[in-house]
N, C-alpha and C positions, 0 to 999 in steps of 0.2 A: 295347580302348578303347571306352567308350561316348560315349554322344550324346544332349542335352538341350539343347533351346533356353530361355536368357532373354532375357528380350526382344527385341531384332530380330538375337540373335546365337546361333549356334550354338555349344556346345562340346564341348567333350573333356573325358571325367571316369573317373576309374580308383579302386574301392569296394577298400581293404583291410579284411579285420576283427583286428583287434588288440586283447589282452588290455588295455583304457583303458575310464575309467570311462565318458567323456560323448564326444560325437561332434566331431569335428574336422574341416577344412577345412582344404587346403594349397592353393596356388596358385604353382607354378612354370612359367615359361616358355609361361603363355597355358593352362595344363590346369590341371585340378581334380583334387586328388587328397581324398577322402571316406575319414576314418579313422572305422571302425562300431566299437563293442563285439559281442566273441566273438557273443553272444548276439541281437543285433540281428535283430529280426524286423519292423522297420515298414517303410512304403512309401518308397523311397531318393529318388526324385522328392519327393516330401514333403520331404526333409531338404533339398534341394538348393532347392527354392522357399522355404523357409523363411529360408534368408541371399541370395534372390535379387539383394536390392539393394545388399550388401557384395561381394557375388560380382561383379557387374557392373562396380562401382563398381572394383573392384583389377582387370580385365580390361583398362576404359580406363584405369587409371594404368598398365599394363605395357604396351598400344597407343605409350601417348606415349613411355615411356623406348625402347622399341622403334625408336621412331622417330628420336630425338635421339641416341639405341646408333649408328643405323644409319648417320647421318650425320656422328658425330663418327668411325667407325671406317672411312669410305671413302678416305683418306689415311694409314691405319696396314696393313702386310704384316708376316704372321709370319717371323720368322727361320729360315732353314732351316742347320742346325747336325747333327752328327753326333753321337753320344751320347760319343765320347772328348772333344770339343770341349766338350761341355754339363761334362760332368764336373770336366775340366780349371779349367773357369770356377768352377763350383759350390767347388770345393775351394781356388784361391787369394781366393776371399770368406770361403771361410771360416775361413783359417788368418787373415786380415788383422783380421776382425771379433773372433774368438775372443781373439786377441792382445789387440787395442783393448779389447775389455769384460773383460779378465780370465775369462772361463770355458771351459768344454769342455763340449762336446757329447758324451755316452754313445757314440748311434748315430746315426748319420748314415743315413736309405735315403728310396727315392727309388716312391713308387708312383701309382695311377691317382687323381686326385681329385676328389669330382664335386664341391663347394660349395666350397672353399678353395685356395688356395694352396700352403701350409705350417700343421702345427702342430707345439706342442712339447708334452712330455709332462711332467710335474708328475718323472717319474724322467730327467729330460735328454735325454731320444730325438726327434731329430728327423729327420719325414717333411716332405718335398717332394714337390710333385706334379709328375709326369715330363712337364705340359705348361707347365714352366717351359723348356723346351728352348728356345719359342718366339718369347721375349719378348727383350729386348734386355739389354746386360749391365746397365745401371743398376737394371733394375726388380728381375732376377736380384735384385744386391746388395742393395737394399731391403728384397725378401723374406727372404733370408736374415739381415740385421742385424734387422729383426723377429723373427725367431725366435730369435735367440739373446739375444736384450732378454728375452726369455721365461724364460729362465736363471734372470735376476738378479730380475722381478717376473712372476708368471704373469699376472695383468688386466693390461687396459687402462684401466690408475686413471691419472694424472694426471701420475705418478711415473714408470711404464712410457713416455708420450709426452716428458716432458719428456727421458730418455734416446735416443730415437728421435729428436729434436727436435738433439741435438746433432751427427748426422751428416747426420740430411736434416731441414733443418729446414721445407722445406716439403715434408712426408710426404703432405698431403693431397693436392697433387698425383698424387705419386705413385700413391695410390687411385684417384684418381680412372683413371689411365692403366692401374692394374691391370682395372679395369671392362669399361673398354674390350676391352684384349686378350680376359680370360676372354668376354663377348661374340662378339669377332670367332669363338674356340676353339672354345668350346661350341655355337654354331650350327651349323658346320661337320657 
């Protein structure tokens, strides 16, 4: 991990070089992650002063959610569950949803996820992320009837929510409360 100050902040910045034409900028959880072309031979400080005031500028907007993260999630605990219990659950959502939306899921598994939730595969294969253990059985079921809405429309057009809309109709909630958790998870 490297080290560069803007302005009166310090940060953290990690240089991958990847087969891409022009140079990229990612900002996850307060670090900088700098995508170079294979070839890249210019000054990296350069790059990194060159978006200094975007850089900054999404530093303090992930300061503030940081903050608002921290205080909306100091009255939410993770569920501490066994993995036959998770399972157990995982599985009557899904015979119950499967039922309700008419489809079937190919494959059902269950692995480590760093950005999401769940997804579904355009061939009906769906992964969950094994830190749904954590969460409570609603949010569980949430996730899982969004993936399998996935089935019948793969986007999130309009059509997809108005389906989501008929079991949780207030889904955004719900996101919202997903947030939270991944938050509380992912810090840890």
């Amino acid at each position: 991990m490297l080290k560069t100050k803007i302005k009166d902040r310090e940060i953290e910045y990690t240089v991958d070089y990847r087969k891409v034409k022009y140079i990229r900028y990612e900002l996850r959880g307060g670090k900088l992650r700098l995508i170079l072309p294979k070839r890249y031979n210019g000054n990296i400080e350069e790059c990194i002063h060159k978006k200094e005031k975007w850089i900054y500028d999404k530093l303090v907007e992930y300061d503030e959610v940081k903050v608002k993260l921290e205080e909306q999630t100091r009255n939410i605990c993770l569920i501490q569950r066994t993995e036959k219990e998770f399972k157990n659950i995982t599985n009557s959502f899904f015979e119950k949803y499967q039922n309700q939306l008419n489809v079937n899921a190919k494959r059902i598994q269950y692995r480590h996820m760093t950005t999401k939730w769940g997804s579904c595969s355009s061939l009906g294969n769906i992964t969950l992320a094994k830190d749904l253990i954590y969460l409570p059985e609603d949010l569980i079921a949430y996730i899982i009837y969004h993936e399998l809405t996935h089935l019948i429309i793969l986007d999130h057009s309009d059509k997809f929510f108005n389906i989501i809309k008929k079991e949780f109709p207030d889904y955004k909630s719900y996101d919202s409360r997903l947030n939270e958790y991944w938050y509380l998870i992912k810090k840890e």
